[in-house]
C-alpha positions as CSV (number, residue, x, y, z in Angstrom):
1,X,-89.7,-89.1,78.5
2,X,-90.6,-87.7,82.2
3,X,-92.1,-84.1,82.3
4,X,-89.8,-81.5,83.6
5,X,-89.4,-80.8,87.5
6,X,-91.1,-77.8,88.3
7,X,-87.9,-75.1,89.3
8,X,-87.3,-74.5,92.9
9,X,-89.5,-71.9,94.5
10,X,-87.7,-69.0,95.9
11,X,-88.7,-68.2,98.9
12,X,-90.4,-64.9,99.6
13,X,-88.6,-61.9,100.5
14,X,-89.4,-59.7,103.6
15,X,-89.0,-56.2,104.2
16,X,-86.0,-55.3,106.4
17,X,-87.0,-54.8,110.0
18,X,-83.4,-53.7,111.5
19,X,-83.7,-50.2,113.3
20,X,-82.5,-47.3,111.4
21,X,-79.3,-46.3,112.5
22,X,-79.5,-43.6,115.5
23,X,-78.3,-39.7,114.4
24,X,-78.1,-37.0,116.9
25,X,-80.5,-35.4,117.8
26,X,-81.2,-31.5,118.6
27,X,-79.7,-30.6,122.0
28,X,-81.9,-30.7,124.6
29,X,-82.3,-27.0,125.8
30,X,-83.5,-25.9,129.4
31,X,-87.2,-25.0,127.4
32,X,-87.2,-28.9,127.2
33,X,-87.0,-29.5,130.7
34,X,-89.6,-27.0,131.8
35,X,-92.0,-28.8,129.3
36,X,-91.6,-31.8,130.5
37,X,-92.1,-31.0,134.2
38,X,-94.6,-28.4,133.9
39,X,-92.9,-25.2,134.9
40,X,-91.0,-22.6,134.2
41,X,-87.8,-22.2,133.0
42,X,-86.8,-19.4,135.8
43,X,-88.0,-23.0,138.2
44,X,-85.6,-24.7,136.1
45,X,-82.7,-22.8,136.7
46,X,-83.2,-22.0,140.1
47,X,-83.2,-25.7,140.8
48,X,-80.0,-26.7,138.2
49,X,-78.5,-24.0,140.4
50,X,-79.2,-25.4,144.1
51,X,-81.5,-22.7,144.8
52,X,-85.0,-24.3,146.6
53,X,-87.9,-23.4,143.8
54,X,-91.0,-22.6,145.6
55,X,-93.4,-22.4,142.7
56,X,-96.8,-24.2,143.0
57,X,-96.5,-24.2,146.8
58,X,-94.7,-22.5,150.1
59,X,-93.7,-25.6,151.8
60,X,-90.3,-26.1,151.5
61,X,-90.7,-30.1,151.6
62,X,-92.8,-30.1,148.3
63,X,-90.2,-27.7,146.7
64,X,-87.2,-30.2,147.3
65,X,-89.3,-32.4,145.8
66,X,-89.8,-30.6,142.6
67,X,-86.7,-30.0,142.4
68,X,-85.6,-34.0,142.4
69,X,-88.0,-34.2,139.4
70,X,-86.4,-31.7,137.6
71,X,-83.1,-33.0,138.2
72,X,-84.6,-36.6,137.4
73,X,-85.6,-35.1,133.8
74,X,-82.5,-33.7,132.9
75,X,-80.9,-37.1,133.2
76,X,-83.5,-38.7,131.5
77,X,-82.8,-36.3,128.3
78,X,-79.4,-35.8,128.6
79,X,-79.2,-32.2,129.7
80,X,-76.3,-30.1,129.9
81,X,-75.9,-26.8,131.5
82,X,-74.9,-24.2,128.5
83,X,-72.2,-22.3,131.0
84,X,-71.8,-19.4,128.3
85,X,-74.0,-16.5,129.7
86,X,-72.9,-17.5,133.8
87,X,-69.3,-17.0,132.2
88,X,-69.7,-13.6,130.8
89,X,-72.0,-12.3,133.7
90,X,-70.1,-13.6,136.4
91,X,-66.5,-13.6,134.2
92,X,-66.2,-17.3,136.1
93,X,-65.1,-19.9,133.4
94,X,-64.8,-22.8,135.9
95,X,-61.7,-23.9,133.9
96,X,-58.3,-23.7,134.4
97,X,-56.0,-24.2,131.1
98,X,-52.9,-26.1,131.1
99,X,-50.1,-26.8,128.5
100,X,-47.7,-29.8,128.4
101,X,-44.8,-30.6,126.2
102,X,-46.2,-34.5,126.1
103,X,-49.0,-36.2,127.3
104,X,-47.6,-40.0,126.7
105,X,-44.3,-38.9,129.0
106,X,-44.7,-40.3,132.6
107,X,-43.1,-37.4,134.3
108,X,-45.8,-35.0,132.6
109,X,-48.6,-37.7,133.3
110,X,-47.7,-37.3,137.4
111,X,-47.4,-33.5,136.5
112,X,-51.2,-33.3,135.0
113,X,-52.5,-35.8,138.5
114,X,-50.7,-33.2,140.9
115,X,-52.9,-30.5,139.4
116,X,-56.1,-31.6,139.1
117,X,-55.6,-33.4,143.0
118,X,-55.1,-30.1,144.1
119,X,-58.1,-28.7,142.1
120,X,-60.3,-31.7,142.8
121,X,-62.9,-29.8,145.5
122,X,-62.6,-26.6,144.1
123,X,-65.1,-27.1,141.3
124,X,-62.4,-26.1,138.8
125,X,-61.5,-28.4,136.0
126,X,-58.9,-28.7,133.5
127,X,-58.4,-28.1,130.0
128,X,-55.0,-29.8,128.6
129,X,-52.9,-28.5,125.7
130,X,-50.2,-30.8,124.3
131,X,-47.5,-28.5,122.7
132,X,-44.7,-31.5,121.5
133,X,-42.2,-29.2,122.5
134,X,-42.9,-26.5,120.3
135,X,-43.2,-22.9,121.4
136,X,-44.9,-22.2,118.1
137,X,-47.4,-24.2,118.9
138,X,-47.6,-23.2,122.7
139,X,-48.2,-19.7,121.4
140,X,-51.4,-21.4,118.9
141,X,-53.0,-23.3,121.8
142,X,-52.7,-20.5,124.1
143,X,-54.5,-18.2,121.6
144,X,-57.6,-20.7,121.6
145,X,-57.5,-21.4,124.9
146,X,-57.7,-18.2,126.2
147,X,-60.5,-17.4,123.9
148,X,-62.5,-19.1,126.6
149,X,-61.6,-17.4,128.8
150,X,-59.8,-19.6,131.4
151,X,-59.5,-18.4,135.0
152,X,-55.7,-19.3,135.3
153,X,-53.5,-20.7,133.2
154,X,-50.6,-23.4,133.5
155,X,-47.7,-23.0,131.0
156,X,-44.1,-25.7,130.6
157,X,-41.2,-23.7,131.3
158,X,-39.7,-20.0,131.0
159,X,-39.3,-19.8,127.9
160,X,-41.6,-18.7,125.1
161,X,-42.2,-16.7,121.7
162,X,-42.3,-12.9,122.7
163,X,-46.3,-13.0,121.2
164,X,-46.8,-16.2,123.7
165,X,-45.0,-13.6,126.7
166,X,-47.5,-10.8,125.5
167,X,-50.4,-12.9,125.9
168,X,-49.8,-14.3,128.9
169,X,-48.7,-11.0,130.5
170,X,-52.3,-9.8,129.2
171,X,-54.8,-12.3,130.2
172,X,-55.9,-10.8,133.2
173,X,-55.8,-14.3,135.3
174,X,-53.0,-15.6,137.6
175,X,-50.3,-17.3,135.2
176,X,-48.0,-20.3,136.6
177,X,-44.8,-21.4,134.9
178,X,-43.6,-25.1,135.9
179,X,-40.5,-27.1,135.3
180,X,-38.5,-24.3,135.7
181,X,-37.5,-21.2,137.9
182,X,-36.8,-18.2,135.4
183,X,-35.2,-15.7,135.5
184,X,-38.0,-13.6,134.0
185,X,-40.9,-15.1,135.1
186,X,-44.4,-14.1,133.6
187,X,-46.3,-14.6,137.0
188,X,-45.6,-17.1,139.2
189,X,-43.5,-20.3,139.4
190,X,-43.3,-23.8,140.6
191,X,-40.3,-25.7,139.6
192,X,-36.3,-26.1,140.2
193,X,-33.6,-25.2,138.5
194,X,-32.3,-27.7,135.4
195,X,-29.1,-26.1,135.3
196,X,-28.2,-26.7,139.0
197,X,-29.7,-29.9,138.8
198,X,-27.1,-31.2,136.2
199,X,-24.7,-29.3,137.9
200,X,-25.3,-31.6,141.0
201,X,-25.0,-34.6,138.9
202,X,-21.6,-33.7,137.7
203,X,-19.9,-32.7,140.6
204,X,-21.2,-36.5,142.1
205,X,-19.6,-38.3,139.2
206,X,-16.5,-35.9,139.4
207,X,-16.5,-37.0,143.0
208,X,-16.9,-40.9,142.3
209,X,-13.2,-40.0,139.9
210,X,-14.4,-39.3,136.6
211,X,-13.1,-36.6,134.4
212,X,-13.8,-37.2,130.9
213,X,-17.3,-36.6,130.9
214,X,-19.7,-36.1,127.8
215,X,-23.2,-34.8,127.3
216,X,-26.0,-36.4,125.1
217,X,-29.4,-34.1,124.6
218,X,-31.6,-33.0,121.9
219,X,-30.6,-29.8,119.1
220,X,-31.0,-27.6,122.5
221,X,-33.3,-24.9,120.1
222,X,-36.2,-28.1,120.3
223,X,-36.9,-28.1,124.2
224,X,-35.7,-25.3,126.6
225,X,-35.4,-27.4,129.8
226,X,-32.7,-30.0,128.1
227,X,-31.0,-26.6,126.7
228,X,-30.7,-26.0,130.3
229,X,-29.6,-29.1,131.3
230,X,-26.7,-28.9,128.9
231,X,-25.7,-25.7,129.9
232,X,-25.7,-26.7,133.8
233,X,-23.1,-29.4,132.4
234,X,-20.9,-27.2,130.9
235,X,-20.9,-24.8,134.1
236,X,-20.2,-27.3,135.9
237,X,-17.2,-29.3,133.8
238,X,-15.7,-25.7,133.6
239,X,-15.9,-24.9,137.3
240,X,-14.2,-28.1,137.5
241,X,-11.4,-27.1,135.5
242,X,-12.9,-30.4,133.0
243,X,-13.3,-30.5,129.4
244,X,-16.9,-29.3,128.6
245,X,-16.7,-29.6,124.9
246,X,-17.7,-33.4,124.5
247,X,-21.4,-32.4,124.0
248,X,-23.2,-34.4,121.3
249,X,-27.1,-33.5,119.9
250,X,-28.7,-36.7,118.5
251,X,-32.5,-35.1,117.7
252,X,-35.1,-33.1,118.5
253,X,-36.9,-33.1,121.9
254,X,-38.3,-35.8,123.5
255,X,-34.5,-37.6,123.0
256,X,-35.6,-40.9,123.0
257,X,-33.9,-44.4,123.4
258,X,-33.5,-44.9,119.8
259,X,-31.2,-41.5,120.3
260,X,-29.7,-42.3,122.9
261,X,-28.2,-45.7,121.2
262,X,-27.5,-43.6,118.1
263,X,-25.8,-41.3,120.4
264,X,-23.3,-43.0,122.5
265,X,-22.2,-44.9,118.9
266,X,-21.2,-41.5,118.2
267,X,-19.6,-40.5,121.7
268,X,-17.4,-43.9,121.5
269,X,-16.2,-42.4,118.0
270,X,-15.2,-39.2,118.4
271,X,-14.3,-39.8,122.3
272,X,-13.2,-43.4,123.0
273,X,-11.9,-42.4,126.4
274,X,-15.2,-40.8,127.9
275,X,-15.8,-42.3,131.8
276,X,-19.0,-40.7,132.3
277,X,-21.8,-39.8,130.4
278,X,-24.8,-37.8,131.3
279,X,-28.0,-37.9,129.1
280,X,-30.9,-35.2,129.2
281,X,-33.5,-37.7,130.3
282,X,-33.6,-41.5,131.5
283,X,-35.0,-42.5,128.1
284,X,-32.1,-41.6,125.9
285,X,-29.6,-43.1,129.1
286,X,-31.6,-46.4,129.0
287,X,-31.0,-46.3,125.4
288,X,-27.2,-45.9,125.8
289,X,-27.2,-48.5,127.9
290,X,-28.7,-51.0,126.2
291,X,-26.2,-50.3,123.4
292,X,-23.0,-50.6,125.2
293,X,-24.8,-54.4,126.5
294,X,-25.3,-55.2,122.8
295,X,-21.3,-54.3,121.9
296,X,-20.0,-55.8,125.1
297,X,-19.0,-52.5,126.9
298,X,-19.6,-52.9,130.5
299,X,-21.6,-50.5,132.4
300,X,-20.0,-49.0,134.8
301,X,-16.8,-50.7,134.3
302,X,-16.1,-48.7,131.0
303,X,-18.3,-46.1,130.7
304,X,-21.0,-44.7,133.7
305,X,-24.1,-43.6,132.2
306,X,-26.2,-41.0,134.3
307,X,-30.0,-39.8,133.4
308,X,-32.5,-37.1,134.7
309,X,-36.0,-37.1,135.5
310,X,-36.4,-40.3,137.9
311,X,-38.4,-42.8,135.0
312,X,-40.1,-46.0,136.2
313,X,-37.4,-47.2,133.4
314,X,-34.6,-46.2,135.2
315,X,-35.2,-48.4,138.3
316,X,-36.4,-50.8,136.9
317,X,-33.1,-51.8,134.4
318,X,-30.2,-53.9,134.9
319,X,-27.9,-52.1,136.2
320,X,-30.6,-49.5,138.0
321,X,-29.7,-46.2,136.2
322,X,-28.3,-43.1,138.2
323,X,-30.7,-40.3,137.5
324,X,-32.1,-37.2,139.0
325,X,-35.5,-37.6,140.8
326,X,-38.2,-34.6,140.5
327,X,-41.1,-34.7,142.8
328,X,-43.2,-34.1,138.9
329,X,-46.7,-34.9,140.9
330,X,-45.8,-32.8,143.6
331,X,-44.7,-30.0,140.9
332,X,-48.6,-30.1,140.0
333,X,-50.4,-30.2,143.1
334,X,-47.8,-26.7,144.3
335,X,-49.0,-25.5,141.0
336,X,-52.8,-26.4,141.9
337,X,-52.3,-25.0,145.0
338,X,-50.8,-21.2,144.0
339,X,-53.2,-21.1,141.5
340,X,-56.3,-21.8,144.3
341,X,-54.9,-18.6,146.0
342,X,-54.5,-16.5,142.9
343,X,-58.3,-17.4,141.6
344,X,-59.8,-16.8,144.9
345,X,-57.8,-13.3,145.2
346,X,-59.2,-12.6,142.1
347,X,-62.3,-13.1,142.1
348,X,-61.9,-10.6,145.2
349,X,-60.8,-7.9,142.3
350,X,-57.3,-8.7,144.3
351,X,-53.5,-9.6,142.9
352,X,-51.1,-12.2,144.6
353,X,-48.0,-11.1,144.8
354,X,-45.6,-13.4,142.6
355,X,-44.3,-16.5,143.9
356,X,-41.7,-18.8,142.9
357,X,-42.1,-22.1,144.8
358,X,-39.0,-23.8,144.5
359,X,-39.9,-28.3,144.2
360,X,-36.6,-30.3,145.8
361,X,-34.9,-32.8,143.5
362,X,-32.5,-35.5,144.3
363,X,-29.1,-36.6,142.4
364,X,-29.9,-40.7,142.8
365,X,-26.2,-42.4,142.1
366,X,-27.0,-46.6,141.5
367,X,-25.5,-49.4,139.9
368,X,-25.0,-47.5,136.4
369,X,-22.5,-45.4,137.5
């Protein structure tokens, strides 16, 4: 019988030799920096802050170059400037704060480029708030944002809770209301008028021949501007001697395409004989339209469907949808602009007087109506 193989040998284990996974580390404070260099932390400062440090020697050419070093060290560590006591003393936040209804909507996209073009050299930057359409929570992220202490503030629309109103009336730096033109403006304003704008739009289709014309927006208490938008289409249908009452609200704000389907299924229901109808926004129009291609309804032959708001979407569809263009970058950079003027008066321990900048729009008639 042959002797029994001697069992495998396992090889020997080793210690693991991977790196320890990296943590954060303390923040690296301006104390830091001074070490490392050899200075002071008054030397620091003074060259974080442009000023020529002259420590060590009086020629100017060996201070510039102390200050590269210093500047080289505090990109080496990672070295922020804590703006905190420079905002209290000199009551100069470098930050201007800005809320949206929507930060994944083109049109408020172009809005956010306009104003932070027009802020670009001025050394201000800017803090974005996304409200979702909700004045509730307009009023929350105000509340936080002016707790650090911004030095103007950008708000969507004219319309807000009273304690949002309050709050903005008592900031103590130049407000700016967009998208709109209220009647009651807090400050200033950079916008056009929604109402008028529809308006416009109705009187063109009136004036292409159709009379039965419906409306398809949001529950009008979930965004302010399409509340508008639906009241300039009843002004108008009245002034026209029309019936305004073919209104129909398929959600809350943003409408979108999915709406709009659901909605014009519910216009062809109640109101089989509508020519025209106008949605609060391209996406909800695109929407219709793609429905009335999936049941065979031609577009415009049997039913002209309008949109607002000038979308990439809308010229870009077969047929090109009728809209209503808004200059939205050009909204921001007017609204970067007034602000500039109010800051800089400001910091003068001066007002500007209110302004309302009124931004052009255009009624765009294509293939869809």
């Amino acid at each position: 019988m042959p002797p029994p193989k001697p069992a495998p040998r396992r090889p020997a284990t080793t210690a693991r030799t991977d790196p320890a996974p990296a943590t954060p580390s303390s923040r690296v404070t301006m104390a830091d920096i001074a070490a490392r260099v050899g200075v002071s932390k008054m030397t620091v400062s003074r060259a974080i802050n442009h000023e020529a440090s002259h420590e060590g020697s009086r020629r100017r050419g060996n201070s510039e170059a102390l200050r590269q070093r210093i500047l080289q060290a505090c990109q080496e560590m990672g070295y922020v400037l804590d703006q905190t006591a420079r905002t209290f003393s000199s009551k100069r936040s470098g930050f201007v704060a800005a809320l949206l209804p929507a930060l994944n909507n083109s049109n408020f996209s172009d809005t956010a480029h306009g104003l932070t073009a027009a802020l670009d050299r001025s050394g201000l930057q800017v803090l974005l708030g996304y409200t979702d359409y909700d004045i509730l929570s307009e009023e929350r992220l105000l509340r936080a944002m002016l707790s650090r202490r911004p030095e103007g503030v950008v708000v969507t629309g004219g319309t807000h809770t009273p304690a949002t109103r309050r709050l903005l009336m008592n900031a103590g730096v130049p407000v700016v209301e967009i998208w709109d033109l209220p009647v009651d403006p807090v400050e200033h304003s950079v916008g056009f008028s929604n109402a008028e704008a529809v308006a416009q739009l109705v009187r063109d289709l009136h004036a292409q021949g159709h009379q039965r014309i419906a409306f398809l927006g949001g529950v009008p208490e979930s965004d302010a501007r399409g509340a508008d938008r639906r009241r300039g289409f009843a002004m108008a249908m009245q002034a026209l001697g029309l019936d305004a009452s073919r209104q129909l609200s398929v959600g809350r704000a943003p409408v979108s395409m999915d709406h709009g389907a659901q909605g014009v299924v519910q216009m062809l229901a109640r109101w089989p004989d509508t020519q025209a109808l106008v949605c609060v926004s391209d996406h909800p129009a695109f929407g219709a339209m793609a429905e009335c291609q999936r049941r065979g309804i031609p577009v415009p032959g049997q039913l002209a469907i309008a949109g607002f708001g000038g979308f990439e979407v809308a010229a870009s569809c077969h047929p090109r949808l009728s809209t209503v263009e808004v200059d939205c970058f050009g909204i921001g950079r007017s609204a970067g602009d007034l602000l500039l003027r109010a800051i800089a008066a400001a910091r003068e321990g001066q007002r500007l007087a209110p302004e309302a900048i009124l931004i052009p729009y255009r009624v765009a008639l294509r293939g869809s109506t």
